[in-house]
Short mmCIF file of the C-alpha atoms (twelve columns), coordinates in Angstrom:
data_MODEL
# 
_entry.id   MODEL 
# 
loop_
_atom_site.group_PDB 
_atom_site.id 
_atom_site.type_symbol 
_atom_site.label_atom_id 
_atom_site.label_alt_id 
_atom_site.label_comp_id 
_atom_site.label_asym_id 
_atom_site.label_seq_id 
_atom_site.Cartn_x 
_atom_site.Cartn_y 
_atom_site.Cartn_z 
_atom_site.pdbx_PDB_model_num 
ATOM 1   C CA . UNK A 1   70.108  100.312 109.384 1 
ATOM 2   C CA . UNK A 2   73.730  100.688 110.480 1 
ATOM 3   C CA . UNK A 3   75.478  97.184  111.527 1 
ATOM 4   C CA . UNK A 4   76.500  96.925  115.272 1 
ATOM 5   C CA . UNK A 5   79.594  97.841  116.405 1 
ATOM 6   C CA . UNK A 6   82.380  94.738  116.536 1 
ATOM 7   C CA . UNK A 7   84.447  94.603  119.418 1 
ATOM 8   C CA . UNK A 8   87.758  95.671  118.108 1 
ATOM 9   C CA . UNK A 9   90.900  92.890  118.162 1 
ATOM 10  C CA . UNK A 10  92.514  94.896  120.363 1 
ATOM 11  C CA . UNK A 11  91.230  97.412  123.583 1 
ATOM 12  C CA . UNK A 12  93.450  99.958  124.527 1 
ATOM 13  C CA . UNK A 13  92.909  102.794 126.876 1 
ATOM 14  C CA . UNK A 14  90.960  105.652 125.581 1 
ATOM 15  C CA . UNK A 15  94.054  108.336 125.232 1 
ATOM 16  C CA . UNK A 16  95.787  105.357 123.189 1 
ATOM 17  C CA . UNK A 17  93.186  105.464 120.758 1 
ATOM 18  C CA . UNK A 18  93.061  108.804 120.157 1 
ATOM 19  C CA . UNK A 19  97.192  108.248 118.770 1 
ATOM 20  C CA . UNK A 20  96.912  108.174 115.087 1 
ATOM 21  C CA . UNK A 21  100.496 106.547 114.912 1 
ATOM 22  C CA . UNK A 22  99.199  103.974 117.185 1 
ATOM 23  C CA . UNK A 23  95.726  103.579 114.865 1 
ATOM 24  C CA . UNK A 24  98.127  103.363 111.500 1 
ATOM 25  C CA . UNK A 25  100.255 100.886 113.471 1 
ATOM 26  C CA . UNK A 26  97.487  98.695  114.105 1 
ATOM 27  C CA . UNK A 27  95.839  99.200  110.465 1 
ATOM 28  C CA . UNK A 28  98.772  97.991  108.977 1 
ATOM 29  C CA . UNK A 29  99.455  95.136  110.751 1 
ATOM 30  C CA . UNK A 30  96.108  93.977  109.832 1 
ATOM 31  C CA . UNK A 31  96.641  95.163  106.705 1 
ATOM 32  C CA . UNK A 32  99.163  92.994  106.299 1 
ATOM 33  C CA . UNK A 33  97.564  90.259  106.801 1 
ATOM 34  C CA . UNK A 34  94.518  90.522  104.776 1 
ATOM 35  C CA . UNK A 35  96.848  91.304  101.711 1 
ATOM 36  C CA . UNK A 36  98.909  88.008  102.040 1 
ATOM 37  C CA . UNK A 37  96.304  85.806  103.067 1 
ATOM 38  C CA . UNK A 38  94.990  86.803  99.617  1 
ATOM 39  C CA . UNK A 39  98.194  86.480  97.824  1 
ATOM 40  C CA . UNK A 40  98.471  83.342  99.660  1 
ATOM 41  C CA . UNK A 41  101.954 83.294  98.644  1 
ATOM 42  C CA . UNK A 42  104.494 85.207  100.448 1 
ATOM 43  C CA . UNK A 43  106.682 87.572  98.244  1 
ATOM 44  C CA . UNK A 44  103.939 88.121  96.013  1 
ATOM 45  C CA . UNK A 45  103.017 91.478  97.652  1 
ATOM 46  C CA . UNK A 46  106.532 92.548  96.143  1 
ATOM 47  C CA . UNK A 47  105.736 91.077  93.084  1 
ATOM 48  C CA . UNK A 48  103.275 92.906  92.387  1 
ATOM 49  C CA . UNK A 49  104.834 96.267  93.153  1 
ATOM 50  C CA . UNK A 50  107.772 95.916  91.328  1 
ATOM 51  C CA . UNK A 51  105.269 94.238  88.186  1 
ATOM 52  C CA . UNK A 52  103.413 97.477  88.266  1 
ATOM 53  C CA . UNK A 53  105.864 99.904  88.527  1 
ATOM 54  C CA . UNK A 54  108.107 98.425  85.898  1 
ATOM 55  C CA . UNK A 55  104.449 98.406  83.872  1 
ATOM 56  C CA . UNK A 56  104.661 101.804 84.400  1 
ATOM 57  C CA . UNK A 57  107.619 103.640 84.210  1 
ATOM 58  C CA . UNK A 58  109.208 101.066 81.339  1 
ATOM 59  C CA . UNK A 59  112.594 100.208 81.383  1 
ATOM 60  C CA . UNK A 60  113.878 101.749 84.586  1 
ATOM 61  C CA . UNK A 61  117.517 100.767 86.717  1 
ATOM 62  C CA . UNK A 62  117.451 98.434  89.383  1 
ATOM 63  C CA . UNK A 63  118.397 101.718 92.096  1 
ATOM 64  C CA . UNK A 64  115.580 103.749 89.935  1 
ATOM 65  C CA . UNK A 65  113.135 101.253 90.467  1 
ATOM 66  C CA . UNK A 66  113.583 100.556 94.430  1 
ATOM 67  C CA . UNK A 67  113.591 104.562 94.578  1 
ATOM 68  C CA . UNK A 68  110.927 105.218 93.250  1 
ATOM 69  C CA . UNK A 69  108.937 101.869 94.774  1 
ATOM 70  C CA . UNK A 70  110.689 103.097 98.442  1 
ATOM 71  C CA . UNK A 71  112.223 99.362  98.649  1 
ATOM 72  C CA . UNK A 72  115.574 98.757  99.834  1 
ATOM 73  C CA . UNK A 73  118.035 97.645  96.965  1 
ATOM 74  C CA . UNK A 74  118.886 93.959  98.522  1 
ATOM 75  C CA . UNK A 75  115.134 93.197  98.948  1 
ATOM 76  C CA . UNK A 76  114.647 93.767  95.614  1 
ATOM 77  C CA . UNK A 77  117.982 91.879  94.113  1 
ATOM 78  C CA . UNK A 78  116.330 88.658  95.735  1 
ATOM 79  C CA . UNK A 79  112.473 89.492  94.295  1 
ATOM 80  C CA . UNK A 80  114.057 90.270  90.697  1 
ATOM 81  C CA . UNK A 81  116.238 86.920  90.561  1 
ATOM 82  C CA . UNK A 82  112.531 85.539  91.555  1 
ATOM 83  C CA . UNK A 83  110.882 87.397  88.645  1 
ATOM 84  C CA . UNK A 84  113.428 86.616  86.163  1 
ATOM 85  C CA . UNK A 85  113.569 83.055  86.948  1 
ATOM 86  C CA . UNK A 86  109.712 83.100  86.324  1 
ATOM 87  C CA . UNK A 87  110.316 84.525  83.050  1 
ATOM 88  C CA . UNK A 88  107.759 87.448  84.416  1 
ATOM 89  C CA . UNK A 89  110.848 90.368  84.187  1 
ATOM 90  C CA . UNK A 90  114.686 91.006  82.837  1 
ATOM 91  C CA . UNK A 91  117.882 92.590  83.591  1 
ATOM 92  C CA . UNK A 92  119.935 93.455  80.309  1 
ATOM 93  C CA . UNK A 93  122.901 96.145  80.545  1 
ATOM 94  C CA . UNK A 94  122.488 99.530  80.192  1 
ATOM 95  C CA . UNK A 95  123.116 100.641 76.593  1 
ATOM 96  C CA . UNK A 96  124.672 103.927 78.375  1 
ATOM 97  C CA . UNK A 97  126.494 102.288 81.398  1 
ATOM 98  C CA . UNK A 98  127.793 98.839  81.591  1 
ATOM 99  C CA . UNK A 99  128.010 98.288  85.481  1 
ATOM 100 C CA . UNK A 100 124.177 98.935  85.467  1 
ATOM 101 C CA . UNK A 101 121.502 96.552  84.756  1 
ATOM 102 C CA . UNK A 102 118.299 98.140  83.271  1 
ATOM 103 C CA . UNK A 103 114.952 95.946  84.145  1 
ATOM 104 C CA . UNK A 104 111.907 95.198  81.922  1 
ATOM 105 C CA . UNK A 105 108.850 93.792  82.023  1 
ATOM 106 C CA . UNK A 106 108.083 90.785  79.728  1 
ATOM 107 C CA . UNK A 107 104.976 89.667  78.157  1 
ATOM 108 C CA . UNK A 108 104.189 86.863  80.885  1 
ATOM 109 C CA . UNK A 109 104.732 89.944  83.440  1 
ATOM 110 C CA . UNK A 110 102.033 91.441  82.001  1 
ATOM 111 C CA . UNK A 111 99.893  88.918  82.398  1 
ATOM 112 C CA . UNK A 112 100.776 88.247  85.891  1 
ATOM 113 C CA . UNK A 113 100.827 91.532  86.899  1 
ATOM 114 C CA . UNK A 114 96.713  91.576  85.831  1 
ATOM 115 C CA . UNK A 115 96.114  88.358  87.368  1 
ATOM 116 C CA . UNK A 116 97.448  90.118  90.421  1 
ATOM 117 C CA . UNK A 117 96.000  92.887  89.864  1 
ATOM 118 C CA . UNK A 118 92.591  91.085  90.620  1 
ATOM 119 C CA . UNK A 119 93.544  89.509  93.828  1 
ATOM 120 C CA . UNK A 120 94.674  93.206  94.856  1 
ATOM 121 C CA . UNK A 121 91.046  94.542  94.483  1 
ATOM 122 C CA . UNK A 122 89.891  91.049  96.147  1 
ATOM 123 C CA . UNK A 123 92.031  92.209  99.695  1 
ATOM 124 C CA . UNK A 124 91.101  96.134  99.452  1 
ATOM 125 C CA . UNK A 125 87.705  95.235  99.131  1 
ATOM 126 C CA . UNK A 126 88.253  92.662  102.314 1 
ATOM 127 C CA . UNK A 127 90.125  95.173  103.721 1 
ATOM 128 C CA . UNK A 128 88.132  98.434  103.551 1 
ATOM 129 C CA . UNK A 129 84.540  96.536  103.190 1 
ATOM 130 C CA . UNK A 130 83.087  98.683  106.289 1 
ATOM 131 C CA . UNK A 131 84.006  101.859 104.168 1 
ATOM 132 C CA . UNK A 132 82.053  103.555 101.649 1 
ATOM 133 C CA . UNK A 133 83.580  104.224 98.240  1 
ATOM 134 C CA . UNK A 134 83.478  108.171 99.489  1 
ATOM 135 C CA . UNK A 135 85.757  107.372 102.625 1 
ATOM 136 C CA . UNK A 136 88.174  104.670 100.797 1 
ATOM 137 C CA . UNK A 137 88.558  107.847 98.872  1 
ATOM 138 C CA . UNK A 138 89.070  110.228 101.797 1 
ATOM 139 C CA . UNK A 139 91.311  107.238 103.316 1 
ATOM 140 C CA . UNK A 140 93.769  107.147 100.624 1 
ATOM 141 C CA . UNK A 141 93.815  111.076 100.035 1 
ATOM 142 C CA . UNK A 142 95.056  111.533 103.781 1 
ATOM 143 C CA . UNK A 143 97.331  108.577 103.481 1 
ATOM 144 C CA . UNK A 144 99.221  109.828 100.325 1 
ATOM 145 C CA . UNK A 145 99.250  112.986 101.593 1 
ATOM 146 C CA . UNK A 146 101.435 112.095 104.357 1 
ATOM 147 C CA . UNK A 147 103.677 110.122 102.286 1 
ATOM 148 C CA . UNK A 148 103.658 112.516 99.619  1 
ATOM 149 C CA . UNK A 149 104.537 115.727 102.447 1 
ATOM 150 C CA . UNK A 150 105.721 114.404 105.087 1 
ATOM 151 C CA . UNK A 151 106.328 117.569 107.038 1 
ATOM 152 C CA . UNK A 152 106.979 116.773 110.618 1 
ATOM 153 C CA . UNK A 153 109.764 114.522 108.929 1 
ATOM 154 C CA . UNK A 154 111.709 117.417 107.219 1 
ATOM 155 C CA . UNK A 155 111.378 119.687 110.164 1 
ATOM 156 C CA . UNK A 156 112.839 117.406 112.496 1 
ATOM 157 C CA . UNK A 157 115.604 116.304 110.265 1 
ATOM 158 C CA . UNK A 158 116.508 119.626 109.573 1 
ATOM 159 C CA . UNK A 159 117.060 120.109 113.384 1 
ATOM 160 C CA . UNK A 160 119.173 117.288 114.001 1 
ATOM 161 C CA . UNK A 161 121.490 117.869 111.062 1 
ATOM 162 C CA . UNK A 162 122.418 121.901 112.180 1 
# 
C-alpha cells in the first residue's frame, strides 16, 4: 500500500510548481539542511568534499582542487588551514613551482574521510528515503547531467559575449 501524501512545507500556486528551478531551489534548501543536521558540525560538508577529492585525484594544487570541486579559492584557504590544523591534510611546495602549494591527504584524512563517509549515506538515505533505489538513480542521472552539460548556460553566454 502506498503511504499518504504529506502536505508539502511549502504551497505554492500550481504554475509555480510546475518550475523545475523553483522545485531544485526548494530541494536544496532542504537539502541543506538534512546534510548538516547530520554532520552536526558546520564546515564539515566541505570537509568532506575536499577529503574525497584529494582521496581521489592525489596530490593536486590548491586552484586544481577548488576547480575541479567547483569551490571558490578563499573558501577553501580557510577549510584547508582547518584540515591541516587537524592533522587530516597538507600543503608542501610544489617540487615544479615554488609559489604553489600542492595538497595531500594524510593517513588520519583517510580515516576521517570514511567516518564521514558513513554519516553521508546516513543524510542521503534521510534525504531521498521516499525514493526507490531505481529513482535515486534516475535522480542523480538528471542532476549530473545538467551539471555535466549545462546547455542553456553556454548558449546564453555565448550571446552576451558577441
Amino acid at each position: 500500500m502506498d503511504e499518504p501524501l504529506l502536505k508539502p512545507e511549502v504551497d505554492p500556486p500550481a504554475r509555480v510548481w510546475r518550475l523545475t528551478s523553483w522545485l531544485l531551489h526548494h530541494v536544496n534548501a532542504r537539502s541543506n539542511r538534512v546534510v548538516a543536521g547530520h554532520f552536526g558540525r558546520p564546515g564539515w560538508r566541505m570537509w568532506y568534499a575536499i577529503l574525497a577529492g584529494l582521496d581521489q585525484y592525489g596530490n593536486l594544487s590548491q586552484a586544481e582542487l577548488c576547480r575541479r570541486l567547483g569551490i571558490d579559492r578563499g573558501d577553501a584557504v580557510s577549510i584547508l588551514n582547518d584540515l591541516e590544523g587537524e592533522g587530516l591534510a597538507r600543503r608542501l611546495p610544489d617540487s615544479t613551482d615554488s609559489r604553489r602549494k600542492v595538497v595531500n591527504i594524510t593517513a588520519a584524512g583517510r580515516e576521517m574521510l570514511f567516518k564521514l563517509d558513513a554519516v553521508v549515506e546516513a543524510a542521503q538515505d534521510d534525504l531521498l528515503r521516499t525514493l526507490t533505489p531505481e529513482e535515486r538513480g534516475q535522480l542523480n542521472a538528471l542532476l549530473r547531467k545538467l551539471i555535466e552539460r549545462p546547455g542553456a548556460d553556454s548558449a546564453r553566454t555565448a550571446r552576451h559575449e558577441s
